[in-house]
C-alpha positions in Angstrom: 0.0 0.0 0.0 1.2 3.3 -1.1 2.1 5.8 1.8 0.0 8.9 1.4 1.7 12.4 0.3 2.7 15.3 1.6 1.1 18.9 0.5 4.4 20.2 -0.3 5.1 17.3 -2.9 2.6 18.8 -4.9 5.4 21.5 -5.3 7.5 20.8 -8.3 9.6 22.6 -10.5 9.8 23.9 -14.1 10.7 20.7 -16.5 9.5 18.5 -14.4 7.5 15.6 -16.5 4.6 14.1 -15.3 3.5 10.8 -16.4 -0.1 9.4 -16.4 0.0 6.2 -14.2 -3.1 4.9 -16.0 -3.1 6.7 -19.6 0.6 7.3 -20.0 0.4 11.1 -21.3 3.6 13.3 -20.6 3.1 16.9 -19.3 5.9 18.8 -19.3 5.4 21.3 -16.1 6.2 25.4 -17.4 5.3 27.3 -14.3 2.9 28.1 -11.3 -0.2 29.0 -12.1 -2.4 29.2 -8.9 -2.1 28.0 -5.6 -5.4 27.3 -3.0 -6.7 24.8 -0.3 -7.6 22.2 -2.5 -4.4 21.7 -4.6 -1.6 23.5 -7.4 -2.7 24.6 -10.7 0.1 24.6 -13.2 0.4 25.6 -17.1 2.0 22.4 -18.9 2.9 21.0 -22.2 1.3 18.3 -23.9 2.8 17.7 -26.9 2.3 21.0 -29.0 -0.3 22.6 -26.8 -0.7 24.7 -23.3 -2.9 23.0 -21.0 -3.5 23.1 -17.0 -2.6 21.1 -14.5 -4.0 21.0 -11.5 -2.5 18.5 -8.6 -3.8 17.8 -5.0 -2.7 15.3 -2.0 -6.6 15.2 -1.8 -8.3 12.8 -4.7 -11.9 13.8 -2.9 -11.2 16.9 -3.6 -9.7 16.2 -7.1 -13.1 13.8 -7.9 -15.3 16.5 -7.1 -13.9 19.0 -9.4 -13.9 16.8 -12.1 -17.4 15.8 -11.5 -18.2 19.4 -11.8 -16.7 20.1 -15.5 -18.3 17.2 -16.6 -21.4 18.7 -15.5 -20.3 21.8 -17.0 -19.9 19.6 -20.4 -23.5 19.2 -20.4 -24.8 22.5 -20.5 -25.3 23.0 -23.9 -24.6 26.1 -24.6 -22.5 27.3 -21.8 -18.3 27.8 -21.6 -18.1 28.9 -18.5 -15.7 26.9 -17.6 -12.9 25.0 -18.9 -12.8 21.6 -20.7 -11.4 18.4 -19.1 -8.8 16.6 -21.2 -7.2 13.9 -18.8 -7.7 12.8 -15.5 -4.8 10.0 -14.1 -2.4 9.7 -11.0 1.2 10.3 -11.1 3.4 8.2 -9.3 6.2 10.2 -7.2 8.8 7.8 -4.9 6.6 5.9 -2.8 3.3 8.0 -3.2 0.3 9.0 -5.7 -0.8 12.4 -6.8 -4.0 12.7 -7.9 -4.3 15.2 -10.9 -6.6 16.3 -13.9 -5.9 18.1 -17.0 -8.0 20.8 -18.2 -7.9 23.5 -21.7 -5.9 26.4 -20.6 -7.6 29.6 -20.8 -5.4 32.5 -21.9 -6.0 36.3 -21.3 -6.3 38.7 -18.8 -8.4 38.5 -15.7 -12.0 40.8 -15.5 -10.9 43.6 -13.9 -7.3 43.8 -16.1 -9.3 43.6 -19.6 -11.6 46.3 -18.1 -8.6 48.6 -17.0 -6.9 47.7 -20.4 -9.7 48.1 -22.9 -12.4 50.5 -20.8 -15.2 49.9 -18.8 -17.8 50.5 -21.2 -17.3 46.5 -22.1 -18.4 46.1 -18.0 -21.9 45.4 -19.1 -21.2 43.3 -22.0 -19.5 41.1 -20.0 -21.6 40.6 -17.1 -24.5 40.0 -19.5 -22.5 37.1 -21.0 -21.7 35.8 -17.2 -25.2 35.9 -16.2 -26.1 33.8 -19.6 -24.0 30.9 -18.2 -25.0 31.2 -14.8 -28.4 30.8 -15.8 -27.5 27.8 -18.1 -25.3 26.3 -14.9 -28.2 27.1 -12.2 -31.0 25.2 -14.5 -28.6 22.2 -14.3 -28.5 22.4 -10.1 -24.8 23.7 -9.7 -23.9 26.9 -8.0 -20.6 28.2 -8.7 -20.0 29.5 -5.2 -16.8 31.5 -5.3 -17.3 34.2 -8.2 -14.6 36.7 -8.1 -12.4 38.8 -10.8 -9.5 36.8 -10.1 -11.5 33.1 -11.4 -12.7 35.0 -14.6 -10.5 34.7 -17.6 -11.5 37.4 -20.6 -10.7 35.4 -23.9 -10.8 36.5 -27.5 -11.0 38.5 -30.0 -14.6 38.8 -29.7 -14.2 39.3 -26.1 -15.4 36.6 -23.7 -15.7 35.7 -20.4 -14.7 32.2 -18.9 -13.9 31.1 -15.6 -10.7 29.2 -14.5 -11.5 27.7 -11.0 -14.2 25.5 -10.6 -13.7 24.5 -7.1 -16.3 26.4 -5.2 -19.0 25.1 -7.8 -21.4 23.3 -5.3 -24.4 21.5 -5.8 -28.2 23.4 -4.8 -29.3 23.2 -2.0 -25.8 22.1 0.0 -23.8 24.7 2.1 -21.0 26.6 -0.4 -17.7 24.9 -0.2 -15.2 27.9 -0.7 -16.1 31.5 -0.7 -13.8 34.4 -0.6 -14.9 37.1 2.0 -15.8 40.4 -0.3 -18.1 38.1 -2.0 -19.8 36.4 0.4 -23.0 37.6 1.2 -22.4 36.0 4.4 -19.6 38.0 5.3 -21.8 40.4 4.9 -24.4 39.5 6.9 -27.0 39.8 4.0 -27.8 36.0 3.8 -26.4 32.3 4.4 -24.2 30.0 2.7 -26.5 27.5 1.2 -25.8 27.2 -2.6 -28.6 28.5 -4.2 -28.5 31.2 -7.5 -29.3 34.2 -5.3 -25.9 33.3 -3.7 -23.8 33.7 -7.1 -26.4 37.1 -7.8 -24.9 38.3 -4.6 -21.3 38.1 -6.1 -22.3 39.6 -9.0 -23.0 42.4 -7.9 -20.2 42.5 -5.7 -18.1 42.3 -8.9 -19.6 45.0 -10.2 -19.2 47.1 -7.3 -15.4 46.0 -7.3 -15.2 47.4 -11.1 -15.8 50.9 -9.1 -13.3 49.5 -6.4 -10.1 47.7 -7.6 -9.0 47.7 -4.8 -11.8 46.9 -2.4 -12.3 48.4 0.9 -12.8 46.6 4.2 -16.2 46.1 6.1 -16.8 48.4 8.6 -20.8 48.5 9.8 -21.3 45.6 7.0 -24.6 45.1 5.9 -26.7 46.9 2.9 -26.1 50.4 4.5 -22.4 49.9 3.8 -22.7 48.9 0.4 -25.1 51.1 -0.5 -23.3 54.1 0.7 -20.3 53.0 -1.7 -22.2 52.6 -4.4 -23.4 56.0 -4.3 -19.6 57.5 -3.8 -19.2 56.2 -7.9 -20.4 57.7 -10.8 -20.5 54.8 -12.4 -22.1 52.7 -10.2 -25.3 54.8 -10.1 -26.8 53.6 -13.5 -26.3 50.2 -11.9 -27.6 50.8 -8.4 -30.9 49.4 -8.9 -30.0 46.0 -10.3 -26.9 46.0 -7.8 -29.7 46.2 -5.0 -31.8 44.1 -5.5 -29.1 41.6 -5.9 -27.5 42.1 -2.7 -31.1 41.9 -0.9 -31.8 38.7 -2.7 -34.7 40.0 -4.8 -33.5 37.8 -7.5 -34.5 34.0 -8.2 -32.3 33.5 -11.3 -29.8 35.1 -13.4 -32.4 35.5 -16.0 -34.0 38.0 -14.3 -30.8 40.2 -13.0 -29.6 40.3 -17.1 -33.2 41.2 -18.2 -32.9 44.4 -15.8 -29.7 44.7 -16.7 -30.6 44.7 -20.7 -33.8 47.8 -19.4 -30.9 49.8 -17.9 -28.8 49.5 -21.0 -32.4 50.7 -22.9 -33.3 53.5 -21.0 -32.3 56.9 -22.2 -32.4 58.1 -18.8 -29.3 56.0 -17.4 -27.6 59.3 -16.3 -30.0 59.7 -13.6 -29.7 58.3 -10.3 -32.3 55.8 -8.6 -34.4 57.2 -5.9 -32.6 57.7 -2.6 -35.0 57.4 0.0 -34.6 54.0 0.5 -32.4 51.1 0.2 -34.7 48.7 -0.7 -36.3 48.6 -4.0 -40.0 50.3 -4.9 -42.5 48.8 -6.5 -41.8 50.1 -9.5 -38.5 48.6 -9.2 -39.8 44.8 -8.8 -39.0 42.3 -11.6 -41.3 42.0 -13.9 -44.4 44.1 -12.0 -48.1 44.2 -12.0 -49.9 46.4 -13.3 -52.0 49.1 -11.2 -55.5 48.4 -11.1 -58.2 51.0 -12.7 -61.5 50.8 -13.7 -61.0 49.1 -16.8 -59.0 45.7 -15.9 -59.3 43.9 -19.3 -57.4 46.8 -20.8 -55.1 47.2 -18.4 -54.5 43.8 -19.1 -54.2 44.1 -22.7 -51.4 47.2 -22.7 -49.4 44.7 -20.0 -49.4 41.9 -22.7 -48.4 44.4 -25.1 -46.2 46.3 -22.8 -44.3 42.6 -22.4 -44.1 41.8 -25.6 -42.6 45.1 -27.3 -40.1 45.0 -24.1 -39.2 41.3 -25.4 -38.5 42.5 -29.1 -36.3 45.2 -28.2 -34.0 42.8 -26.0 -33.9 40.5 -29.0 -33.0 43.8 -30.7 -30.5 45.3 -28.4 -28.6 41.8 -27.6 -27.9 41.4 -31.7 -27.0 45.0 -31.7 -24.7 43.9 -28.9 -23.2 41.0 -30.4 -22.7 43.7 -34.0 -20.6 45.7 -31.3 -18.7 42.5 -30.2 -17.5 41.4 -33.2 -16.7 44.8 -34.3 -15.0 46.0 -31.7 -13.3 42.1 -31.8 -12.1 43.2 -34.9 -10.6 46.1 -34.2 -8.7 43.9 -31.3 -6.9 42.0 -33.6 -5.7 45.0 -35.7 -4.5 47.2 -32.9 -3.0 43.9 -30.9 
């Protein structure tokens, strides 16, 4: 029987080979990539191509995460995350190593690319993020620790994908890994079961840390904090309504935060800050409100169908528009690289 190993013989340096106990596939190590609780992620060699590594002492650990891009496989539609190449054990002296081999996803993290190309793709992106995180939540995974640092902005066109999958937990369980400024338990604006209104909450914690690259500590915590530091931002304002609502759990699925986020991108009034009275949002603020009864309830009816419909048609409309931009401005990348 194989002695276990130690954490710090996952640690192993440039050139070293690693050799798949069970499909015999060489991977050159290059350098450190990451390093967390659960093991080290390295960028490696495999034949002509880049791909990561990562390694852990713990094969739970390693099992679960692979279990969780396979999942991620599944979600037609989705690239949130990256693709599994190779899962095997590498045998080191007298011990194991548990490791898995995943696409390596190049580019700049969120809040780099936004620094580097302008925060006018901020909303761009998140709508893409919220896209996948709708696709992900419909297939009962949370992803658990959202932050700048675990999102990876490909391209040309532009988009976002996520590099750490470790914190992705299944609904209804209690989150596995959660970094403190994105926690809404932290907080103390909600627990730590995995549900979508957890990853809403680090959303809009992301977007508050756009304004904030630097973050700032908690002090009286709560939404009074926050609130207060979205207001100190210009560009936080046109955003302070979905940012709200997301911190106070308003929202049951990323499909709703991006359709408020696609009416803020529509209104022609975006310059003009939310009402301040209040923290919470009114009732005109609600996703997807009823409409105000009068004496005349069928028509009422009617122009809400209506009302629905044309707002529909112009997200169809402002999303192609969107993706017109993407490509263009993808374009331009490549010429000006």
């Amino acid at each position: 029987m194989m002695n276990p190993i130690s954490k710090n013989q996952c640690k192993v340096p440039s050139g070293t080979v690693i050799i798949g106990k069970w499909h015999s596939n060489h991977y050159t190590i290059l350098k450190e990539l990451g390093y967390g609780a659960n093991g080290i992620v390295y960028l490696a060699q495999h034949r002509n191509t880049h791909v990561a590594l990562k390694m852990s002492e713990n094969s739970m650990s390693i099992t679960s995460e692979v279990n969780v891009l396979k999942s991620f496989a599944k979600v037609q539609g989705s690239a949130l995350g990256p693709s599994l190449l190779d899962v095997d054990d590498w045998l080191k002296g007298r011990g194991q190593i548990s490791f898995y081999v995943m696409e390596y996803i190049h580019g700049p993290d969120l809040l780099s690319f936004l620094q580097q190309k302008g925060k006018s793709w901020t909303t761009v992106l998140f709508l893409q993020l919220l896209h996948d995180l709708n696709r992900l939540h419909e297939n009962g995974w949370v992803f658990g620790d959202l932050k700048p640092e675990n999102l990876i902005v490909t391209g040309p066109p532009p988009r976002i994908r996520c590099i750490d999958v470790g914190g992705t937990t299944i609904q209804g369980r209690a989150i596995k890994e959660y970094t403190e400024f994105f926690d809404r338990g932290y907080w103390g604006l909600g627990t730590r079961k995995a549900e979508p209104s957890y990853d809403l909450f680090s959303v809009a914690m992301m977007m508050i840390n756009t304004a904030y690259p630097k973050r700032f500590n908690k002090t009286t915590g709560g939404i009074e904090q926050l609130k207060a530091m979205i207001r100190q931002k210009s560009e936080l304002l046109p955003l302070e309504k979905v940012i709200l609502k997301s911190l106070q759990g308003y929202y049951t699925s990323a499909k709703q935060m991006r359709s408020d986020l696609v009416d803020i991108m529509m209104d022609k009034k975006i310059t003009e800050p939310p009402t301040r009275h209040s923290g919470l949002p009114n009732q005109k603020q609600t996703q997807s409100p009823l409409p105000k009864s009068n004496t005349n309830g069928k028509n009422t009816r009617q122009a809400y169908r209506k009302k629905k419909k044309k707002s529909g048609l112009i997200e169809t409309w402002i999303i192609t528009i969107l993706m017109i931009i993407i490509l263009g401005i993808g374009m331009w990348y490549i010429t000006t690289k």
